[in-house]
C-alpha positions, 0 to 999 in steps of 0.5 A: 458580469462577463464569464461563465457563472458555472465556471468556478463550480466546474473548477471546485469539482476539478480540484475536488476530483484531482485531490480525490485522486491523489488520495487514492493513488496514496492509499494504493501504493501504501497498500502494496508498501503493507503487502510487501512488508507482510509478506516479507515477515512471513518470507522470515519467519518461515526462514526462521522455522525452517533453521529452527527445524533444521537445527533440531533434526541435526540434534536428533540425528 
């Protein structure tokens, strides 16, 4: 009887939104994590053709 009716809503919407925003700063951060782990396979793979080049224009020369 004593209180705000509307209070425990508002605070279900709180959480709500908190959790959303936790999700979404976890998706964020997972996603840097994939870009760096992308670009770090690109960074060696392309070491590893430069090598493999290298090594067949030294076996040309």
């Amino acid at each position: 009887m004593f209180g705000d009716p509307g209070a425990g809503t508002l605070q279900k919407k709180l959480t709500a939104w908190r959790i959303a925003e936790i999700e979404a700063v976890s998706t964020f951060f997972k996603l840097i994590e994939l870009g760096t782990s992308a670009r770090s396979e690109i960074v060696l793979e392309h070491r590893k053709r430069s090598l493999q080049l290298g090594g067949l224009q030294k076996s040309r020369l």
